[in-house]
PDB file of N, CA, C and O in Angstrom:
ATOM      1  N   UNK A   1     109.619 -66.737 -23.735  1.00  0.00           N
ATOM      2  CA  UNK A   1     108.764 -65.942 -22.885  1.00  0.00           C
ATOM      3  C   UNK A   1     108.784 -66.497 -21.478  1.00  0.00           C
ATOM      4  O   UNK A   1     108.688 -67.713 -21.318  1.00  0.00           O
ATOM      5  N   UNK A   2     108.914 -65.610 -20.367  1.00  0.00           N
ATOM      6  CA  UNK A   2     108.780 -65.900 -19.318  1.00  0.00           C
ATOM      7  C   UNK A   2     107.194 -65.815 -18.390  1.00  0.00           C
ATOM      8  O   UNK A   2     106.732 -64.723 -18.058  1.00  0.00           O
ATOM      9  N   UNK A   3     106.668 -66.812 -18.141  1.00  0.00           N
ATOM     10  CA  UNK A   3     105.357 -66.093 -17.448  1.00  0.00           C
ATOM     11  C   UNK A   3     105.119 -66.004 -16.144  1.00  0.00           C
ATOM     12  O   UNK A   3     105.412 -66.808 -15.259  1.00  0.00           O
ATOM     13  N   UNK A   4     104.701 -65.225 -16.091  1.00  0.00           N
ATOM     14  CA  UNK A   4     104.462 -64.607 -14.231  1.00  0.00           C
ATOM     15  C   UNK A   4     103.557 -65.096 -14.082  1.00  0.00           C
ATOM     16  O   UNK A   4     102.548 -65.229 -14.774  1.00  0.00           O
ATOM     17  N   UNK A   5     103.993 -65.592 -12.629  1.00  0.00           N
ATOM     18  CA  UNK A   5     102.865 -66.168 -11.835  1.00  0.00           C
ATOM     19  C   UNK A   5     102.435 -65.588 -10.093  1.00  0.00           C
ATOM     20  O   UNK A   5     103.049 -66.118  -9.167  1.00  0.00           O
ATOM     21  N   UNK A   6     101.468 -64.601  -9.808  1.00  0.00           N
ATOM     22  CA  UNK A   6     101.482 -64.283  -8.662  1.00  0.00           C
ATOM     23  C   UNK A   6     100.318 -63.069  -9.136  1.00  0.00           C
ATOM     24  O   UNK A   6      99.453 -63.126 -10.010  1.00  0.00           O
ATOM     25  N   UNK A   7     100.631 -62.116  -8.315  1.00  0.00           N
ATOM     26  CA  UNK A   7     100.171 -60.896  -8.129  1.00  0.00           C
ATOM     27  C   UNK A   7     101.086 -59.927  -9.090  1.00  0.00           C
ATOM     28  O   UNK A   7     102.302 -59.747  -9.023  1.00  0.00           O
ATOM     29  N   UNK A   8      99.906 -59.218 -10.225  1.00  0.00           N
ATOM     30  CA  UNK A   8     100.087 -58.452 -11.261  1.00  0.00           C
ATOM     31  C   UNK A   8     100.709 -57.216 -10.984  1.00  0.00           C
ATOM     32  O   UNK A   8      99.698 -56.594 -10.658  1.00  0.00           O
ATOM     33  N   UNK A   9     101.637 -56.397 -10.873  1.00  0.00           N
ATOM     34  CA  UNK A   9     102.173 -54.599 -10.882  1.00  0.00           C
ATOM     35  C   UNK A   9     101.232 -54.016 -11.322  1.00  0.00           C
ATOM     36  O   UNK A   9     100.945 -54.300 -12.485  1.00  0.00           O
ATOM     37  N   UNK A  10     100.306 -52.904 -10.559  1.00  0.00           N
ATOM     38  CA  UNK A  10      99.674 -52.121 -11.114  1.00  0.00           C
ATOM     39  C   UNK A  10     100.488 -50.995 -11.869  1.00  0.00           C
ATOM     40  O   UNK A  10     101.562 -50.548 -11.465  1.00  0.00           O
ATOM     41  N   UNK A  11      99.886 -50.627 -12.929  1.00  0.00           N
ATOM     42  CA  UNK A  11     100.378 -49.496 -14.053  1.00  0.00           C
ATOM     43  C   UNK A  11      99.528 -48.813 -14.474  1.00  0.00           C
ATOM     44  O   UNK A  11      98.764 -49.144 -15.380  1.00  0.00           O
ATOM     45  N   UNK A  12      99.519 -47.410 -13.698  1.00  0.00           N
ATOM     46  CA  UNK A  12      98.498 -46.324 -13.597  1.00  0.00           C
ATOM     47  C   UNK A  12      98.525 -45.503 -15.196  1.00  0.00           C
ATOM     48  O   UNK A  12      97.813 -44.545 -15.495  1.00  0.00           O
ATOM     49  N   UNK A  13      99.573 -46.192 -16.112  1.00  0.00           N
ATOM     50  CA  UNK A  13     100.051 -45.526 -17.381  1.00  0.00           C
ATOM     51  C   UNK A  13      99.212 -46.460 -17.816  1.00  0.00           C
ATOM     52  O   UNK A  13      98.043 -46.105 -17.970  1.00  0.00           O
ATOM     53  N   UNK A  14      99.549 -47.748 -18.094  1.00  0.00           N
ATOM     54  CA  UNK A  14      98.216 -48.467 -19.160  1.00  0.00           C
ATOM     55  C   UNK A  14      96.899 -48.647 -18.336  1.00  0.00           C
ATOM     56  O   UNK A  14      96.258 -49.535 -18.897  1.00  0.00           O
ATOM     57  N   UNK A  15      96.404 -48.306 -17.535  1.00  0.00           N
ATOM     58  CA  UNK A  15      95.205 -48.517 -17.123  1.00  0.00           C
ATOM     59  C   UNK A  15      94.483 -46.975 -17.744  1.00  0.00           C
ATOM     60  O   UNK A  15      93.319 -46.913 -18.140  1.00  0.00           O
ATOM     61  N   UNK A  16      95.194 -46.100 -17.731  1.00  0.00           N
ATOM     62  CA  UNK A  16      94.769 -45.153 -18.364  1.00  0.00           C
ATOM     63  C   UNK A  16      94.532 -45.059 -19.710  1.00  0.00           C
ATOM     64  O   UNK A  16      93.446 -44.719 -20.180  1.00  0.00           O
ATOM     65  N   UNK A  17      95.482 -45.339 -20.336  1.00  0.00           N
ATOM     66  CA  UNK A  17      95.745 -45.869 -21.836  1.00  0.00           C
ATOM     67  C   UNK A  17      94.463 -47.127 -22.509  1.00  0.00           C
ATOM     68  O   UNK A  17      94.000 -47.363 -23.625  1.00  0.00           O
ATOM     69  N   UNK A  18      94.255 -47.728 -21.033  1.00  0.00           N
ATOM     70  CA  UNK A  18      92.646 -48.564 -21.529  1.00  0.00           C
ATOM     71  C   UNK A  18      91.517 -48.245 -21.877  1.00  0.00           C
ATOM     72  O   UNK A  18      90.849 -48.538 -22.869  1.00  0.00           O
ATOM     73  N   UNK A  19      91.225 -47.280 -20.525  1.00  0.00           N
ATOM     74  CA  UNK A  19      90.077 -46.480 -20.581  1.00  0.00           C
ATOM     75  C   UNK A  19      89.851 -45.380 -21.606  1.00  0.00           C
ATOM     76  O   UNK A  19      88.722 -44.933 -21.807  1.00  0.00           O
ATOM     77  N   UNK A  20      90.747 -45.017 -22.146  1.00  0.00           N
ATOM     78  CA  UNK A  20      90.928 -43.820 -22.839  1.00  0.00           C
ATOM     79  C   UNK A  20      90.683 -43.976 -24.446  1.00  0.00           C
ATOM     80  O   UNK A  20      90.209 -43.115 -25.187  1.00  0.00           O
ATOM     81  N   UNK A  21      91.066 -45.115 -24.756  1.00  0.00           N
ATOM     82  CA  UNK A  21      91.407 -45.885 -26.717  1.00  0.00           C
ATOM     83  C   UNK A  21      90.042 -45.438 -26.819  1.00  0.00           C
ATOM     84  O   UNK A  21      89.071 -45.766 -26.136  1.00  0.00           O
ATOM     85  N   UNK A  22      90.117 -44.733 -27.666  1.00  0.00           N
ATOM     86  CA  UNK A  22      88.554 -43.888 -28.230  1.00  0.00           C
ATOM     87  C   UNK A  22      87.865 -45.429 -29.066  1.00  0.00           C
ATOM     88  O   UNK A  22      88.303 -46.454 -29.587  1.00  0.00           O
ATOM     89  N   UNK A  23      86.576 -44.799 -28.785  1.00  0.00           N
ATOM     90  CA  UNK A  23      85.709 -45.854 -29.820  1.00  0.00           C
ATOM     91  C   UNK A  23      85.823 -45.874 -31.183  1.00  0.00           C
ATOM     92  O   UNK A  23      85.494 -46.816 -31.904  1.00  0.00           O
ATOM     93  N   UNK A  24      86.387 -44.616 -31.608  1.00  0.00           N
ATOM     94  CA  UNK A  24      86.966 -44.431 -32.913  1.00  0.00           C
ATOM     95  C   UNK A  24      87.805 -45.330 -33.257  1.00  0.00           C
ATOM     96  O   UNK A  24      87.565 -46.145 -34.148  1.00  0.00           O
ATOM     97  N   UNK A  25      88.570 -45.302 -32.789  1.00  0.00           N
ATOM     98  CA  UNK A  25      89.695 -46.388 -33.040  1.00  0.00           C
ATOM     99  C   UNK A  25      89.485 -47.631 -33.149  1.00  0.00           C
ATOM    100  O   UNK A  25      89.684 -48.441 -34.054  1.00  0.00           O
ATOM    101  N   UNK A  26      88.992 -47.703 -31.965  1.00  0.00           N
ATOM    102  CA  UNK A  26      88.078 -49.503 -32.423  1.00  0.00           C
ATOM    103  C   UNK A  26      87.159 -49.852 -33.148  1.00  0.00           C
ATOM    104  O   UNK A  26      86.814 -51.018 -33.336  1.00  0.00           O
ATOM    105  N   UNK A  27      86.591 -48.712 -33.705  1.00  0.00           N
ATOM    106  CA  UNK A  27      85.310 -48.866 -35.286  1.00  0.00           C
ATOM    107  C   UNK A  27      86.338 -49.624 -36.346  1.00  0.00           C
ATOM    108  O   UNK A  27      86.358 -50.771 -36.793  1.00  0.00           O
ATOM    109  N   UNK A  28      87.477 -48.059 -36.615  1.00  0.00           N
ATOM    110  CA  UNK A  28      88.143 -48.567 -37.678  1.00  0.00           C
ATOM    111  C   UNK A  28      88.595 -49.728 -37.618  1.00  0.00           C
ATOM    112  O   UNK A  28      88.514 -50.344 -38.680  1.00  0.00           O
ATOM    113  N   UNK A  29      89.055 -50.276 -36.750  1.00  0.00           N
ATOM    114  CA  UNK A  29      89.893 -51.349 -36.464  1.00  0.00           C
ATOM    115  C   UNK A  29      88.855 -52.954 -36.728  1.00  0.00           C
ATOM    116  O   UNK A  29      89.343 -54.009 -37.135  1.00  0.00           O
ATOM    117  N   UNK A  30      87.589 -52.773 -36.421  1.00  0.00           N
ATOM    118  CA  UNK A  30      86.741 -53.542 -36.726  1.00  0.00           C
ATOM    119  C   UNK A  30      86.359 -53.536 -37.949  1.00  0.00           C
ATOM    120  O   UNK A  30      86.215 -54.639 -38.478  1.00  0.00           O
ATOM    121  N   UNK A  31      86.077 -52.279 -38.772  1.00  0.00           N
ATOM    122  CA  UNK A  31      86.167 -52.465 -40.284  1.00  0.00           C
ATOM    123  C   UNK A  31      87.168 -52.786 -41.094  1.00  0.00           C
ATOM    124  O   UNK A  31      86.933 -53.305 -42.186  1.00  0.00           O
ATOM    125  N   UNK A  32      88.569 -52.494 -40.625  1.00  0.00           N
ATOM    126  CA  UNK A  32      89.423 -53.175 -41.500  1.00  0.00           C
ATOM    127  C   UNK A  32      90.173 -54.591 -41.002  1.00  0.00           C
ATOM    128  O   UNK A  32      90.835 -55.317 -41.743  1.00  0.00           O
ATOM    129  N   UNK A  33      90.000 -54.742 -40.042  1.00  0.00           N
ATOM    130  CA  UNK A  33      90.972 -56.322 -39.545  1.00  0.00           C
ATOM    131  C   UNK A  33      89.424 -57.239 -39.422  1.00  0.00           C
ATOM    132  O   UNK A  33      88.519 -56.911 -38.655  1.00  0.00           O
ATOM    133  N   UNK A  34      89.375 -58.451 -40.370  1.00  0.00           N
ATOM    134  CA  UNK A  34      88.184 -59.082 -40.045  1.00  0.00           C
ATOM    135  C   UNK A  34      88.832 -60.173 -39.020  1.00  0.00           C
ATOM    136  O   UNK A  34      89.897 -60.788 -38.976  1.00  0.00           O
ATOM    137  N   UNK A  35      87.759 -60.110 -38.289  1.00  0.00           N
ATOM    138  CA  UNK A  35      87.518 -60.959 -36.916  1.00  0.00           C
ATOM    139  C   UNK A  35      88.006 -60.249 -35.724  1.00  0.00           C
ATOM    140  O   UNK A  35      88.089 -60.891 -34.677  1.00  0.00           O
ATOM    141  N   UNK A  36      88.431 -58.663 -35.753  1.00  0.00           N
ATOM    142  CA  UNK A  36      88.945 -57.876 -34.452  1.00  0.00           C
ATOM    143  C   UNK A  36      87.813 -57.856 -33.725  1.00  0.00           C
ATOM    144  O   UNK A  36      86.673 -57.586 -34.103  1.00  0.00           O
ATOM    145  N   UNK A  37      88.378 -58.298 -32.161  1.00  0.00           N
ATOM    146  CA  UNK A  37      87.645 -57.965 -31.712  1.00  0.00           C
ATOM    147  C   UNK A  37      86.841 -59.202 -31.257  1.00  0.00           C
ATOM    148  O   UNK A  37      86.587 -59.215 -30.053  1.00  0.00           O
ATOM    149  N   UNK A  38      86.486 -60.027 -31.836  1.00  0.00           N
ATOM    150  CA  UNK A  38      85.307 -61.263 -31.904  1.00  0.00           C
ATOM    151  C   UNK A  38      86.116 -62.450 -30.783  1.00  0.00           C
ATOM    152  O   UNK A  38      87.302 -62.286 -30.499  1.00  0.00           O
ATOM    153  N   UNK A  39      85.531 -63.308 -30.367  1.00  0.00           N
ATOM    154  CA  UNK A  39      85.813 -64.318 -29.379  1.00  0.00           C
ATOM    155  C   UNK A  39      86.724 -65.306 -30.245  1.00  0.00           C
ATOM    156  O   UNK A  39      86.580 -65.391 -31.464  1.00  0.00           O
ATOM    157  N   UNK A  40      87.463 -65.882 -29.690  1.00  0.00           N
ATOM    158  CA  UNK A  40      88.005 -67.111 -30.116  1.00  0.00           C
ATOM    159  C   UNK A  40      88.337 -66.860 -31.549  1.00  0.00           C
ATOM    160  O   UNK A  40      87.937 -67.531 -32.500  1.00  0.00           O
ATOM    161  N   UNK A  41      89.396 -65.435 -31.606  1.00  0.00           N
ATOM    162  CA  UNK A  41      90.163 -65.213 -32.724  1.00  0.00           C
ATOM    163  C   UNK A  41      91.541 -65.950 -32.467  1.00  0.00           C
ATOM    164  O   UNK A  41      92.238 -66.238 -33.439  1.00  0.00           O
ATOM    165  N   UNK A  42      92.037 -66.328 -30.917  1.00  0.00           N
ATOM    166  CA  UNK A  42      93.382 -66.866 -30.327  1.00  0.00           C
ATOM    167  C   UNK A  42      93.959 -68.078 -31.189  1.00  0.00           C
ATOM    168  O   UNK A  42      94.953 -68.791 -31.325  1.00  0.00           O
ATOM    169  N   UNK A  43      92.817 -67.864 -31.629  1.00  0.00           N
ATOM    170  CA  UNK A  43      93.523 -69.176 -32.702  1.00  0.00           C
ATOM    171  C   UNK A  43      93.937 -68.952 -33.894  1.00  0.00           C
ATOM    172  O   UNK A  43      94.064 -69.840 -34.737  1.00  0.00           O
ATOM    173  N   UNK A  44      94.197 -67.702 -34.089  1.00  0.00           N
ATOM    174  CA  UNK A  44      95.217 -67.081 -35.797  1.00  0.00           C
ATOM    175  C   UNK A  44      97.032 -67.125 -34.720  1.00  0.00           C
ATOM    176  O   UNK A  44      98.097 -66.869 -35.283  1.00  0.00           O
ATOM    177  N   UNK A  45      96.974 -67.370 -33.707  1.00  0.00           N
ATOM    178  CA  UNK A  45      97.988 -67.095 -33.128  1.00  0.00           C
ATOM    179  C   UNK A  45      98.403 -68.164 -31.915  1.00  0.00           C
ATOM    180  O   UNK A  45      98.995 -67.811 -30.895  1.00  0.00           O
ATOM    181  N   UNK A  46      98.021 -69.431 -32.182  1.00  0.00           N
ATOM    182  CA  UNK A  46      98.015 -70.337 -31.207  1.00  0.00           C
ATOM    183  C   UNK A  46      98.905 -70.142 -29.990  1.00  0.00           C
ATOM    184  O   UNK A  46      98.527 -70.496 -28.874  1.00  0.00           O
ATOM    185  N   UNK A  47     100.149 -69.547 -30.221  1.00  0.00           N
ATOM    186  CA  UNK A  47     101.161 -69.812 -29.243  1.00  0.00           C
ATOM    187  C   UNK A  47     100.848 -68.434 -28.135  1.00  0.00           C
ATOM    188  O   UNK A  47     101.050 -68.355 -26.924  1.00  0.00           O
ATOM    189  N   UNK A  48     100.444 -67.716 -28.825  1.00  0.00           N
ATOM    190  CA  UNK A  48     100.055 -65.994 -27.541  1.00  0.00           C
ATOM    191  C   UNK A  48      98.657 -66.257 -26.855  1.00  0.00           C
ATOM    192  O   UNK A  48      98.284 -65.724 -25.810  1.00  0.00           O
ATOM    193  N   UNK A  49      97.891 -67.234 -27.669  1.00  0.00           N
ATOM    194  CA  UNK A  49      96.519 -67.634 -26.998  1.00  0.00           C
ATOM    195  C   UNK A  49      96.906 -68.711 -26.070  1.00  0.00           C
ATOM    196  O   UNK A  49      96.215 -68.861 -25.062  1.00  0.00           O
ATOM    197  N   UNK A  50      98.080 -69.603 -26.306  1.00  0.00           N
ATOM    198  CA  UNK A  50      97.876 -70.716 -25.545  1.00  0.00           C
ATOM    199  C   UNK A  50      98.486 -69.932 -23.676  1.00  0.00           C
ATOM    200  O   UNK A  50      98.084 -70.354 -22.591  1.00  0.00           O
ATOM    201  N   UNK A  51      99.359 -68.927 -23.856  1.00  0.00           N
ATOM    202  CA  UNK A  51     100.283 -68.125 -23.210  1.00  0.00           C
ATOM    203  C   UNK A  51      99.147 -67.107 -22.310  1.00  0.00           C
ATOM    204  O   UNK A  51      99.147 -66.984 -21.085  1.00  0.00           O
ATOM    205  N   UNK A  52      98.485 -66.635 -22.989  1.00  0.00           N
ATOM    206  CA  UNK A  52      97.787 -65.348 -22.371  1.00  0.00           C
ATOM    207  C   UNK A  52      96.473 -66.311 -21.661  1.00  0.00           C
ATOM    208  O   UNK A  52      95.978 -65.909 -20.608  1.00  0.00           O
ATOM    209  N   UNK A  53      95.945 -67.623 -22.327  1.00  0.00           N
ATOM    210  CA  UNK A  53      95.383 -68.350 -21.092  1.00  0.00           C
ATOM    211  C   UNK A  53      95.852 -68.843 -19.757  1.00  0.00           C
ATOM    212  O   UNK A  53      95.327 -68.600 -18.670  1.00  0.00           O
ATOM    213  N   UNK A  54      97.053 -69.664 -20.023  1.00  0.00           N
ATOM    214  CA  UNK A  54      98.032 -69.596 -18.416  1.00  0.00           C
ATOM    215  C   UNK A  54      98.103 -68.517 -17.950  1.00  0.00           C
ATOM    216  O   UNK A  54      97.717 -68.491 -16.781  1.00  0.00           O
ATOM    217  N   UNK A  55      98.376 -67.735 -18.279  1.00  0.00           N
ATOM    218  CA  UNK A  55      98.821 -66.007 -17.626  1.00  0.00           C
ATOM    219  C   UNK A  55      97.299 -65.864 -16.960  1.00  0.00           C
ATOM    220  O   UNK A  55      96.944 -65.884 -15.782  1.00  0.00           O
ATOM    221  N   UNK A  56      96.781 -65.759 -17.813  1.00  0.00           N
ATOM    222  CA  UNK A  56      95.093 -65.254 -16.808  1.00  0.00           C
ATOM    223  C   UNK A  56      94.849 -66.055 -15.383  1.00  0.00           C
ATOM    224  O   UNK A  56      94.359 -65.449 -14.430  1.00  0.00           O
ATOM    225  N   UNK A  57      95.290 -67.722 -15.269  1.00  0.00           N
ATOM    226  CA  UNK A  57      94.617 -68.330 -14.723  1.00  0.00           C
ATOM    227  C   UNK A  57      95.704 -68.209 -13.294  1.00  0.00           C
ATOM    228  O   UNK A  57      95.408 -68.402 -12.115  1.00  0.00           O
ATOM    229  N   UNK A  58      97.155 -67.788 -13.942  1.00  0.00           N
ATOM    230  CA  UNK A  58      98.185 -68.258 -12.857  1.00  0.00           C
ATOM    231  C   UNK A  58      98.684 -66.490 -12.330  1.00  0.00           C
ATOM    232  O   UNK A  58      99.817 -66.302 -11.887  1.00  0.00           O
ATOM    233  N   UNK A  59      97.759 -65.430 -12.454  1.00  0.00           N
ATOM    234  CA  UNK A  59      97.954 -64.432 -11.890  1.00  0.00           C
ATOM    235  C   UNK A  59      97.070 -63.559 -11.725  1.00  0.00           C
ATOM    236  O   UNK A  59      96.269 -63.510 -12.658  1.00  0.00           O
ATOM    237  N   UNK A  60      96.838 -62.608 -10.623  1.00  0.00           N
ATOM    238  CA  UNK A  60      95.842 -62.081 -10.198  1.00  0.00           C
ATOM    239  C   UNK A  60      96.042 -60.510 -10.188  1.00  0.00           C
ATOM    240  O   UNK A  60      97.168 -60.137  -9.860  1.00  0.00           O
ATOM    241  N   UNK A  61      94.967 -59.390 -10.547  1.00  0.00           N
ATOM    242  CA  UNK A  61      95.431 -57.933 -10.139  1.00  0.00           C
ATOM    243  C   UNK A  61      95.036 -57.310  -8.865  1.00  0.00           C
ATOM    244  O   UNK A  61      94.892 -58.088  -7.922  1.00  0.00           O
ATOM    245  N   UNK A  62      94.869 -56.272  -8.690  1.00  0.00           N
ATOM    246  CA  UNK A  62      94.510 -55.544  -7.841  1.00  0.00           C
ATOM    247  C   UNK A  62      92.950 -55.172  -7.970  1.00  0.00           C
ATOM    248  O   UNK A  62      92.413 -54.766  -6.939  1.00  0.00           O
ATOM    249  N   UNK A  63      92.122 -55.277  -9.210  1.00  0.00           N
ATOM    250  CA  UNK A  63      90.958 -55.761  -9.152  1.00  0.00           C
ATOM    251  C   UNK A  63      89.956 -56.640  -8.667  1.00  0.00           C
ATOM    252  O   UNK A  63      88.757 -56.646  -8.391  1.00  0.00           O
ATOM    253  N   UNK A  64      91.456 -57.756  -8.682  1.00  0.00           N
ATOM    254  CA  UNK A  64      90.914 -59.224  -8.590  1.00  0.00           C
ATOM    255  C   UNK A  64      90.813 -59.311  -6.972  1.00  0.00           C
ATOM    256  O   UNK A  64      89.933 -59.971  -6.419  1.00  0.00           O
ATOM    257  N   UNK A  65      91.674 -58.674  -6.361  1.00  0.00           N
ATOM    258  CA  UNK A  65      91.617 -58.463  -4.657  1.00  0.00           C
ATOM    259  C   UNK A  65      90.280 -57.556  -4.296  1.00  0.00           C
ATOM    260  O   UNK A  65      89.578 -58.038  -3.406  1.00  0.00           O
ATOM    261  N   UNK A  66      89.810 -56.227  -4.907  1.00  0.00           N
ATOM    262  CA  UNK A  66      89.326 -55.691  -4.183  1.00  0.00           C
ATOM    263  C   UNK A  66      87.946 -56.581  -3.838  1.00  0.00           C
ATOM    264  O   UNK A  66      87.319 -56.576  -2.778  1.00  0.00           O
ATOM    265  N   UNK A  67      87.637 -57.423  -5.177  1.00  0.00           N
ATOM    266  CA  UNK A  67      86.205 -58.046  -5.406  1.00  0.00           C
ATOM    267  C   UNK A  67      86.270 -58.881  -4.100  1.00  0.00           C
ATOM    268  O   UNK A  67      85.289 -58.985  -3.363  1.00  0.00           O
ATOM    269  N   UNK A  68      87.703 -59.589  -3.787  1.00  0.00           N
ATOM    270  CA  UNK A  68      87.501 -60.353  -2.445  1.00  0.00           C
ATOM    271  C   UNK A  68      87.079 -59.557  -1.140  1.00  0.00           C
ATOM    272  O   UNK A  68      86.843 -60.155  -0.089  1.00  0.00           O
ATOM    273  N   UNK A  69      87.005 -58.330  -1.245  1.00  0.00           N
ATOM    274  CA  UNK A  69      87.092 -57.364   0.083  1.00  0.00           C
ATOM    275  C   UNK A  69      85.248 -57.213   0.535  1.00  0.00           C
ATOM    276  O   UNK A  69      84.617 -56.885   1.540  1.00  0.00           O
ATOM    277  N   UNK A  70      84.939 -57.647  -0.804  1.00  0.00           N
ATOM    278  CA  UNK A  70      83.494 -56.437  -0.985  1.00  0.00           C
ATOM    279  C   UNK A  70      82.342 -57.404  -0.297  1.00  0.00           C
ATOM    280  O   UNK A  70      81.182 -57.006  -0.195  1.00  0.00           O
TER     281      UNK A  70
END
């Protein structure tokens, strides 16, 4: 895996795709996968938790700018 470090590509396709995942979907998904969803599951998967923490800390979105504007 390669990880990026800088300023994130906005993607008007999954930002949509975020807002949109019905609550439906995430019921079921909470009744059948135990622990979906819950804090400090990163650890059934050490190596994507250890990965998606660097990633958070070593890149920023276009969210993360506007909050500096405001």
């Amino acid at each position: 895996m390669e990880l990026k470090i800088g300023f994130r590509t906005p993607s008007l396709k999954k930002s949509i795709s975020a807002r949109t995942t019905g609550q439906l979907k995430r019921s079921v998904k909470r009744a059948l996968i135990p622990g979906y969803g819950k804090k400090g599951m990163g650890i059934l998967h050490p190596k994507k938790a250890l990965y998606n923490k660097v990633y958070r800390k070593t890149t920023f979105g276009l969210s993360d700018l506007l909050k500096l504007f405001k």
